[in-house]
N, C-alpha and C positions, 0 to 999 in steps of 0.2 A: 627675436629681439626681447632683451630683458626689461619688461616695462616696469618693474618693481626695482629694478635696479638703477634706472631713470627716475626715478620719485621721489629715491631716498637720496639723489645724490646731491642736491643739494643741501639738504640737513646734515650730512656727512660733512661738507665743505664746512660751515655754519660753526660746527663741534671743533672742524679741527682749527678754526681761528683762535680756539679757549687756549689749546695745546700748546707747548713753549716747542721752537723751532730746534730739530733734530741739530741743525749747524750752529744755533749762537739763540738763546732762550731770550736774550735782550732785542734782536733784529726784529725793526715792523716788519706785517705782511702787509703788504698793500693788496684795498681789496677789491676785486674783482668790479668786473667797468655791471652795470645795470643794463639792460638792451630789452629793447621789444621790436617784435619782427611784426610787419603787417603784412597782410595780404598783397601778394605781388597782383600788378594788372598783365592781363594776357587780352589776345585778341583771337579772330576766328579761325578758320580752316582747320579745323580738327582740335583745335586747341582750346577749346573754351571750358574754364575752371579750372581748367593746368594750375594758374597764379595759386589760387588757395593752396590746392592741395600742395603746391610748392613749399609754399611758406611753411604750413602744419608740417611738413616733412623737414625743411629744416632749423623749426626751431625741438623738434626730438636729437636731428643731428648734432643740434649745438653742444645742448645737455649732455654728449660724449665727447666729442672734440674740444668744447671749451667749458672755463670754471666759472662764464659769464651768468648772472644771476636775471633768468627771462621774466618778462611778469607777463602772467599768466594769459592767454589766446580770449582765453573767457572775459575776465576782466579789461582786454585790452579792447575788444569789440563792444562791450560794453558802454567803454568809455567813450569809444568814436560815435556808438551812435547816440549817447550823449550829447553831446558838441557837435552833431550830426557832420563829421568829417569822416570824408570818403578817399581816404589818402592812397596814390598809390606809388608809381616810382617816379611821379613826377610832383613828390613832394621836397617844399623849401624847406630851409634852414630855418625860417620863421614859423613853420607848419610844426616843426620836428620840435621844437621849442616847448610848444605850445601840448604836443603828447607829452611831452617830457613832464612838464609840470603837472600833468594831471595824473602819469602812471610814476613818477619817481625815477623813470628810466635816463640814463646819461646818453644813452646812443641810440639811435633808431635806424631800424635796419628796414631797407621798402626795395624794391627789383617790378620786373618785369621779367613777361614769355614772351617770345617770340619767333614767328620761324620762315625760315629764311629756305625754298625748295623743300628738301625731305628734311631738315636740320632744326631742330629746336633751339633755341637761348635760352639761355639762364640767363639776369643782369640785375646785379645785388647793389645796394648803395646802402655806406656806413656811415651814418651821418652823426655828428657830433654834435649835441644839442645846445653845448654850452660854446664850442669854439666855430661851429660851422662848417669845419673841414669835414672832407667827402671822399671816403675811401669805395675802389669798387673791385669786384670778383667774377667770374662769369665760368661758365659751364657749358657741355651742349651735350646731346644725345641724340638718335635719331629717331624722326618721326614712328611710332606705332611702337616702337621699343620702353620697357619700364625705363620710369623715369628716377630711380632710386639711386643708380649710381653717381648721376649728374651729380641728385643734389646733396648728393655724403661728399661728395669733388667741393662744391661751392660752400658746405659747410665748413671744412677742413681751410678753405682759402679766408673763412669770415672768419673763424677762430683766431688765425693767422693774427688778420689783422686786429683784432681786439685786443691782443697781447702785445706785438710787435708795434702799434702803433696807440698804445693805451692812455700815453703822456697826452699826445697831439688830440683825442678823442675823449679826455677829462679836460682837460684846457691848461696844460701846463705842469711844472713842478708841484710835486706834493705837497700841504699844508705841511708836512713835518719838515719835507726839504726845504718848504722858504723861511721856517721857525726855526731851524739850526743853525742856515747861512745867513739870517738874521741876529742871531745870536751869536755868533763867531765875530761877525763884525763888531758887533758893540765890544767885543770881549777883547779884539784887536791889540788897543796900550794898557788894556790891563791884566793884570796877575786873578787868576783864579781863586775864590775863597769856597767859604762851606757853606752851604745851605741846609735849614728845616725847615717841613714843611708838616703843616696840620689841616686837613683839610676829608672831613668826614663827607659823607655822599649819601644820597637817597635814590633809589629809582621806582618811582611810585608804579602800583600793579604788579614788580615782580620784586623779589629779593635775591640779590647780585651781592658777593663778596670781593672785598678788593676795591678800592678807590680810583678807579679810572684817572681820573683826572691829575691826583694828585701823583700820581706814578706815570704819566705821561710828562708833567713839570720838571718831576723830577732826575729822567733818562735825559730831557732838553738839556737843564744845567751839566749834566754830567757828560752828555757830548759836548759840550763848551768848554769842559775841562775842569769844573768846581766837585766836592766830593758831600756827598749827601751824610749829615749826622746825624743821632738819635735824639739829639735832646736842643732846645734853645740856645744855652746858656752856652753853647760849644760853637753854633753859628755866627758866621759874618753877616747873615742876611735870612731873616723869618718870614714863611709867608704861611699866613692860617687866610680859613675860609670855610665858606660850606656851599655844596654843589647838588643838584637835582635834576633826573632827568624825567621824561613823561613824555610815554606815545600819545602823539597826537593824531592819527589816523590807522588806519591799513586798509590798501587795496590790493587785492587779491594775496598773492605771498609773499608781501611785501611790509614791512611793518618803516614808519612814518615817525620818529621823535627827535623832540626838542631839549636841549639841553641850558641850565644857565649853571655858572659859578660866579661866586661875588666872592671877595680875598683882599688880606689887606698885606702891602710891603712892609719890614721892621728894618732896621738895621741891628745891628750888636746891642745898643743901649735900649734896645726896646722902642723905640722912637718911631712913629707908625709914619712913614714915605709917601705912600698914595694907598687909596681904597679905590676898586676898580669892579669890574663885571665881565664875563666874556658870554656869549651865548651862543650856540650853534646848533645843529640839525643833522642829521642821519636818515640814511633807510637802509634795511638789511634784512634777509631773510627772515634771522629769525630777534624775538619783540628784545630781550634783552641783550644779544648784540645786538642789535641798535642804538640803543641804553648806552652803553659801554663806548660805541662811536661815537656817540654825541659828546658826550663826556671826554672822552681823549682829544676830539678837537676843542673841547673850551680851554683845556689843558694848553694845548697846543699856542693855543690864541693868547692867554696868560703868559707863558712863560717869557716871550721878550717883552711884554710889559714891566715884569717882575725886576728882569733883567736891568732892560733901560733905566728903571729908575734909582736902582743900585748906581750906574753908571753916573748918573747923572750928578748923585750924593757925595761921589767923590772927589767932583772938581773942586769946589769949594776945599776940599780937605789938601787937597793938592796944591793949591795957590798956597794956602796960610804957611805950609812947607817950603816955600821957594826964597 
C-alpha cells in the first residue's frame, strides 16, 4: 500500500479545484461531501476491537475509492473525548449533528461488528448531518480470516454512496442550483441586459488572485442570459463592492472561514437601487480554498439580490409606458 500516495491525495484533489475543467473551464465543481468515520462498536467472541480497527481501515479505503475529504482519526477522537461522546452505530441524527459542528464534517459515517456462527458483519451508517437521512452498506468475511477484503467491499459500497447520494446527504440542490433557478425566474418577462461589476477582494493571511466573488456574480447573470461589459457607462445595471474573507479556525485538516461582501445596485444613470451584505462560510482542505469558497457563496447569495432589484426597477418604468 502506497501510504505516501494516500497523503498527498488529498492536496492533489485541493490543486486541482484551482485548474479550469478539461470539458468546459466555466462548469462548477461541486465539492466533495466532508465525512468522519468513527469507531464502529463490536462485541465478544472473538471479536473484540474488530470495530476500531474497522473503522482505521476504512477510512485509508476511502481515501482510494472516494474524493471525499475525512477529518482526520486524530482530531476526530480528540474532539469526542472533548464533549466526552462515545458514539457508536447507535448514533442519532442529533448526535451526528452535533460532531458535525464541531469537526466541519457533513456526513458521519458510524457501523458496527458483529457475528453471527463463524460469519463476521460489517454495518456502516451514512448519516447526513444536516438532512438526517440514513444510508447503509454491509460486508462479511469469515471468522479467523483477514478482515481486509470485507472492508475494501464496504468502502467501495460508502464511496458509492457519497457520490451517488451526495444531493440527499448535503440537504438538497446546490446554492448555485437554487441562485440560477432563482434568477431565471425573476428573469422570466424580462429581456436580458449587460451588467458591470467592480468588486475588489481581500483574503487576510494568504494572498489569492482573482475575485472570487465577483466572478461568481458574474457566470450567475450570464446563465440568466445578460452579457458581462468592461466598463460602466456601457451597462444596464452596476454593481461595485468590496469583499473579505478570513479563517476562522482549523481543526485537524480542515481549514474553517468566513466570508462577508457588502455591494451596492446602480442602474444606467448611476442611480444607487439598494446597498446590501451577503455573508457566508466554508471548510476545505486547503486555508485558501476555503477563502475562495466562502467568497463564491457570498457571490452566489448576491447575485439574485442584485438581480431582483433590477427587476423590481423596472415596473414603474413599465407602467409609465402603458
Amino acid at each position: 500500500m502506497n501510504t505516501k500516495l494516500h497523503s498527498i491525495r488529498p492536496v492533489l484533489w485541493a490543486i486541482a479545484l484551482l485548474l479550469p475543467s478539461a470539458a468546459n473551464a466555466q462548469d462548477a465543481i461541486a465539492p466533495p461531501l466532508s465525512a468522519a468515520v468513527l469507531n464502529f462498536a463490536d462485541g465478544a467472541n472473538g471479536i473484540e476491537g474488530v470495530g476500531k480497527d474497522v473503522s482505521a481501515l476504512l477510512q485509508v479505503q476511502l481515501t482510494i475509492h472516494s474524493s471525499a475529504m475525512l477529518v482526520e482519526r486524530a482530531e476526530l477522537n480528540e474532539v469526542l473525548a472533548e464533549q466526552e461522546l462515545t458514539l457508536s452505530d447507535a448514533v442519532t441524527p442529533a448526535q451526528a449533528a452535533k460532531v458535525a459542528q464541531l469537526t466541519g464534517a457533513e456526513v458521519i459515517i458510524s457501523g458496527r461488528v458483529f457475528a453471527v456462527q463463524n460469519r463476521v458483519h460489517l454495518v456502516a451508517k451514512v448519516i447526513s448531518a444536516s438532512t438526517s437521512r440514513v444510508f447503509g452498506a454491509t460486508a462479511a468475511y469469515d471468522k479467523g480470516k483477514p478482515l481486509d477484503e470485507a472492508v475494501n467491499k464496504l468502502a467501495q459500497d460508502v464511496a458509492k454512496i457519497l457520490t451517488e447520494k451526495s444531493a440527499d446527504l448535503r440537504g438538497g440542490p446546490s446554492l448555485e442550483e437554487k441562485t440560477l433557478a432563482e434568477m431565471k425566474s425573476l428573469m422570466e418577462n424580462h429581456k436580458p441586459g449587460r451588467i458591470y461589476l467592480h468588486i475588489p477582494e481581500a483574503i487576510i493571511q494568504v494572498v489569492v488572485p482573482d475575485p472570487a466573488a465577483q466572478t461568481e456574480i458574474a457566470r450567475s447573470f450570464e446563465k440568466a442570459g445578460w452579457e458581462t461589459v468592461d466598463a460602466a457607462d456601457k451597462a444596464d445595471l452596476v454593481i461595485r463592492g468590496e469583499a473579505f474573507a478570513e479563517t476562522g479556525m482549523r481543526r485537524g485538516n480542515l481549514w474553517f472561514t468566513r466570508a462577508r461582501l457588502e455591494f451596492t445596485v446602480a442602474d444606467a444613470k448611476g442611480n444607487i437601487l439598494k446597498t446590501d451584505r451577503a455573508v457566508s462560510g466554508n471548510v476545505d482542505l486547503a486555508q485558501a480554498v476555503s477563502a475562495k469558497g466562502a467568497l463564491q457563496k457570498s457571490g452566489l447569495l448576491a447575485a439574485p439580490i442584485a438581480l431582483k432589484t433590477w427587476v423590481e426597477s423596472q415596473v414603474p418604468a413599465a407602467k409609465s409606458g402603458n
